[in-house]
N, C-alpha and C positions, 0 to 999 in steps of 0.2 A: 697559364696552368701551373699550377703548383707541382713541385716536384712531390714525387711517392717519398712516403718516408722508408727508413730502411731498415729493412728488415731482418731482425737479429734472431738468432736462436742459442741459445748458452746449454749445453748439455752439460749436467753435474751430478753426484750421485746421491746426496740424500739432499731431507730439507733440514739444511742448519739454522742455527737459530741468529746464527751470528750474519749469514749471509741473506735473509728476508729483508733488512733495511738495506740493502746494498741492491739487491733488484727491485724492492719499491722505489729507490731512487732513480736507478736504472731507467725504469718503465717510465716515469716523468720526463726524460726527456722528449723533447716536441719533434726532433727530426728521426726517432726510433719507434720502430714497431718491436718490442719484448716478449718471446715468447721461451719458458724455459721447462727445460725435460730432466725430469728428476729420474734418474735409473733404478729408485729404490726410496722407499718412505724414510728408511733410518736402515741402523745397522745395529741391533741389538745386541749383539755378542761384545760389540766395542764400546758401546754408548748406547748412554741413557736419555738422553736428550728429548725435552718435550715436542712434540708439532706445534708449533703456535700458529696456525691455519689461519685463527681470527686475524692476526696482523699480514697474510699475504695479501697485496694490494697490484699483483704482476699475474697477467696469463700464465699456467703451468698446467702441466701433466705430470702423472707419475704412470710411469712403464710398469707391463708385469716383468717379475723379474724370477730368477731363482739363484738364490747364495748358497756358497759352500765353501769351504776351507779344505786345503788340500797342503797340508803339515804348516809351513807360513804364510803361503798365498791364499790371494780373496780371490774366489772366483767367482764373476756374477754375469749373469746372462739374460737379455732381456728381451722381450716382444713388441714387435708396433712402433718398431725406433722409423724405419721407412717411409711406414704410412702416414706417421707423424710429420715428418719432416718433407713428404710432399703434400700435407695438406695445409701446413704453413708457409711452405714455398721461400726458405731467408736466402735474402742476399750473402749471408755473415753466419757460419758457424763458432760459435766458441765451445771448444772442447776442455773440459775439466782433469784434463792428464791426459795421459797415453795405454793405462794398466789395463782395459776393459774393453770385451769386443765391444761394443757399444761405438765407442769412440774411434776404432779404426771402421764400423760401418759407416759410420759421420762420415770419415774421409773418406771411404769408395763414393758414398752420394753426393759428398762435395764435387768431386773431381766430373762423374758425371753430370751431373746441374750445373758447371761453372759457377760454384756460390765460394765464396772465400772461407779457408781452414784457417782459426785462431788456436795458438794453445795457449790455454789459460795455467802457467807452469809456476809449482812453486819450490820445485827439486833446487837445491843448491850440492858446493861438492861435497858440502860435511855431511848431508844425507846416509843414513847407513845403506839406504837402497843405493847407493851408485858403486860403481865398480865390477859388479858382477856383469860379466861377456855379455850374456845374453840381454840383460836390462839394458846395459848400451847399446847394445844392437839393434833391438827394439825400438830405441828411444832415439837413436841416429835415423832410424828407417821413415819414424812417424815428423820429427824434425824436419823432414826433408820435404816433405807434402804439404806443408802448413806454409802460409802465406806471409803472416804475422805470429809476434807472441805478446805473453801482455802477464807480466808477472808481478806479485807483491812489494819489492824491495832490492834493494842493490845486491846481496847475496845472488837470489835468481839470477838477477839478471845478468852478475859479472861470471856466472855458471853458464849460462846459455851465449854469454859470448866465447867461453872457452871452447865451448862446442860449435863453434862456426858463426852461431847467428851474427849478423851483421846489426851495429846500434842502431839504426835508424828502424829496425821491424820491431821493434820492443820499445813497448808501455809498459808503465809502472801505474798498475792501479792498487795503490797503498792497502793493504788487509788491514781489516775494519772491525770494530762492534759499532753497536751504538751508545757513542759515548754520554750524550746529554742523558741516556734510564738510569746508567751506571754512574756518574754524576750526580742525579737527584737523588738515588737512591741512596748512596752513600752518605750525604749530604744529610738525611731524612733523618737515616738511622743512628749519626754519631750523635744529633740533637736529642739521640734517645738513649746515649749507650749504655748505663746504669741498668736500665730497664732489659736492654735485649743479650748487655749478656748475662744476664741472668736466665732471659726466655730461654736462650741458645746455650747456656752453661759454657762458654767461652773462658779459657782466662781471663784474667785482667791486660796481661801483656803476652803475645804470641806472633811466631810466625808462623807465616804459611806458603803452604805448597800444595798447587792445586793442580790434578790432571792423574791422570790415568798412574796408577800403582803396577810398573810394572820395571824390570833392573833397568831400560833403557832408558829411562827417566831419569835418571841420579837417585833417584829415590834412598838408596842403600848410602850412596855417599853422602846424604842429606843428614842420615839419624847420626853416621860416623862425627860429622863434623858437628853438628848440636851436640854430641857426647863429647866432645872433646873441649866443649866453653868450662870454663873456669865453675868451681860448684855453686858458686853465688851468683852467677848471671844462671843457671839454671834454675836455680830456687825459686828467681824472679821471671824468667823470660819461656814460656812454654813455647813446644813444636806443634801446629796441628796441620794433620795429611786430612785434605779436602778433595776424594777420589775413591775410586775401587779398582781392583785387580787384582792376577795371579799372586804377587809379593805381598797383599798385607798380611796372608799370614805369618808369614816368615816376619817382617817388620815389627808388628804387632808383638811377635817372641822377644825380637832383640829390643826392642823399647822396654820390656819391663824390668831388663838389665841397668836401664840408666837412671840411679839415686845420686844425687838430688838431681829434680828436672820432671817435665811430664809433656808427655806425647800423647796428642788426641787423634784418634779416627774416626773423623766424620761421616764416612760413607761419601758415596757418590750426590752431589747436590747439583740442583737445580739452579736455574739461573736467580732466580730469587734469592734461593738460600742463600746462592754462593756472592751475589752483592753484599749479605747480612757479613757475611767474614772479609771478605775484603775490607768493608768501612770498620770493622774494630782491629783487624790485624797492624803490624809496624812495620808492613815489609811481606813481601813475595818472593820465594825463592825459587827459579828454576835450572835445577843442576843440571838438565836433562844430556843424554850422550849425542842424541842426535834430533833434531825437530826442524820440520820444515820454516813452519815459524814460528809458533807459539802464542795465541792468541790471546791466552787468560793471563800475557805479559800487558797486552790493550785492554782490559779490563779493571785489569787491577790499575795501572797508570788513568787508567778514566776516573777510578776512583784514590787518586791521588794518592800512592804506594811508591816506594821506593823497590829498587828493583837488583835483585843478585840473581844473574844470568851466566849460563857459560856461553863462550864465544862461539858454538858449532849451532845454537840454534838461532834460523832464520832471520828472526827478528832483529838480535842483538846490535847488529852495524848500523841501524835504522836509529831504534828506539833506545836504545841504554848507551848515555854517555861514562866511563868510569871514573867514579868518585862525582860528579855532577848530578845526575838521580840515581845512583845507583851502582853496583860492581859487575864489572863484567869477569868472568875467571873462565882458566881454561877448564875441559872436562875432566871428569875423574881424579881432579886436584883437588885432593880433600882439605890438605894442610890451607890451602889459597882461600876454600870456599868458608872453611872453621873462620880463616881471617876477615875473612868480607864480614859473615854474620857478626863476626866480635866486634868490629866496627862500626857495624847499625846498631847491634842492641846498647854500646856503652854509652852512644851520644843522641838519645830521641832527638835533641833540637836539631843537630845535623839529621835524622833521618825524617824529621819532616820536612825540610827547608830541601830537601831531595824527591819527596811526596810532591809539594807543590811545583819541581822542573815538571814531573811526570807530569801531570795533570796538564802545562802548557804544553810539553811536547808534544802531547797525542790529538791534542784538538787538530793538528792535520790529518790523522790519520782516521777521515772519517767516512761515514756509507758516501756521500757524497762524492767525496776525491774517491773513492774505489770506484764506485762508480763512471765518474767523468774518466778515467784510466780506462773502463772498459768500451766508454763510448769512443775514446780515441783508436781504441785497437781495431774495432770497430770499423771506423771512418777513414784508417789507414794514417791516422797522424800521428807519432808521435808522442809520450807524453810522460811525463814523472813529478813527482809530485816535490816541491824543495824545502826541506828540513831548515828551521831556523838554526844558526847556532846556537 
């Protein structure tokens, strides 16, 4: 007799777009049964993000739920988590954080079904969330309960060993897009690019910086250090913010202080759109102060970008070598970050010949390997995924 296969349940809060290929993949494996509980369709107040339903190819549900914000907290609250979760009956919890009752309900039904707690963690210590009493407390108490963890990258993971965990309970399932869309599509589009930047009114030569317009971004240190290049690399090299939030207007004010130079806002774009600038940009900038990890750093390296990062988000120890694809600076180092950008935009042939590292490095970091990371957390093995040099 064949053994049961086993059976997983992945609780997480909305449907992103970025993690549908990472649980299609998921769901392919042959010794798992995948079934996954979305605590909420999307979160409109943060993001705009499409549902791409058509491409789910994994069992899911979406909980009812009700959100509210209470000064910086989310608070979301959901129904039917129980019923759900005994009528799928999993071996294997995987929890999407610790922040939401939801997830400590997981853990009371874990504990009474003897089914295994996973946290699926992608907090590192440069997180701005860490440090407050109570967050730790919380997050020492939910630690404690969970069998296993299984996180993005070495950041997490050398965080959760500071907090106790022990190496051997921690996978590394590498945070993913999918890299072959973002590939062909960039691919598609440079063989067009006369034509689309014109469609798009894009400069001719720009950088970009995509993600949520808000101070904890860099966003502010971003237009500082563009203001500060030399007036002839302005002339020639534009800025465009690729996002929406509270700071563009403010932004938008002090942009129109900077002669010579131009700063575009695009609004908040889509995954379509936002491949359309990637493949004509010369470079990705994220200054940001604090980020788990920063995903549209995997995006734009899919679609062959050189990359200026500061060292506190997520990503960086993973995916940006400095001076190899890219610069790593610390945060809020305007003078550091002026010098990165000065450095890509004076030599394009070094900042392509940095484009193509990105493009080889991230070919590991795909749905696939996030996937096999979650099946190991999963199955109790072990697992991380190994970076060429």
């Amino acid at each position: 007799m064949q053994n049961r296969r086993r059976r997983v349940a992945i609780l997480t809060e909305i449907i992103s777009p970025y993690r549908i290929p990472v649980f299609n993949a998921l769901a392919n494996q042959e010794d798992l049964n995948l079934h996954v509980v979305f605590l909420s369709e999307t979160d409109a107040r943060l993001r705009q993000w499409r549902i791409y339903r058509d491409e789910i190819g994994f069992s899911y549900e979406v909980l009812r739920s009700c959100r509210w914000r209470a000064g910086k907290h989310n608070v979301l609250l959901n129904w039917g988590l129980r019923r759900s979760l005994r009528k799928f009956s999993p071996d294997a919890i995987i929890c999407g954080g610790y922040n939401y009752f939801s997830f400590w309900n997981a853990s009371w039904w874990a504990r009474r079904h003897a089914a295994e707690l996973i946290l699926w963690s992608e907090s590192n210590r440069c997180d701005a969330r860490a440090g407050a009493g109570w967050v730790e407390s919380l997050k020492a108490s939910f630690l404690a309960q969970c069998d296993r963890f299984v996180v993005p990258g070495s950041a997490a993971r050398e965080y959760l060993k500071l907090l106790g965990s022990p190496s051997q309970s921690i996978s590394i399932a590498p945070n993913a897009v999918d890299n072959g869309w973002f590939q062909s599509q960039a691919s598609w589009i440079r063989a067009r690019a006369p034509e689309f930047r014109i469609l798009l009114g894009v400069p001719s030569r720009f950088l970009l910086f995509a993600g949520r317009l808000v101070r904890e971004k860099g966003v502010f240190d971003l237009l500082e250090a563009y203001a500060g290049l030399k007036a002839d690399l302005r002339a020639r090299v534009a800025l465009v913010f690729a996002g929406d939030g509270t700071c563009r207007t403010e932004l938008e004010r002090r942009a129109k202080r900077i002669s010579p130079g131009r700063v575009d806002f695009r609004g908040f774009l889509h995954r379509e759109e936002l491949a359309c600038v990637y493949a004509l940009a010369e470079g990705l900038i994220l200054p940001t102060h604090s980020d788990t990890w920063g995903l549209v750093v995997n995006e734009a390296m899919a679609c062959g970008l050189p990359i200026v990062v500061t060292s506190v988000a997520g990503c960086s120890s993973d995916l940006v070598r400095d001076g190899w694809n890219g610069y790593v600076v610390a945060p809020r180092d305007v003078e550091n970050l002026h010098g990165a950008i000065d450095r890509l935009v004076r030599n394009p042939d070094h900042a392509g010949q940095m484009g193509m590292r990105s493009a080889q490095r991230i070919v590991d970091y795909s749905p696939e390997a996030c996937a096999q990371g979650l099946a190991a957390a999963a199955f109790g093995a072990a697992s991380e995924v190994r970076i060429p040099c």
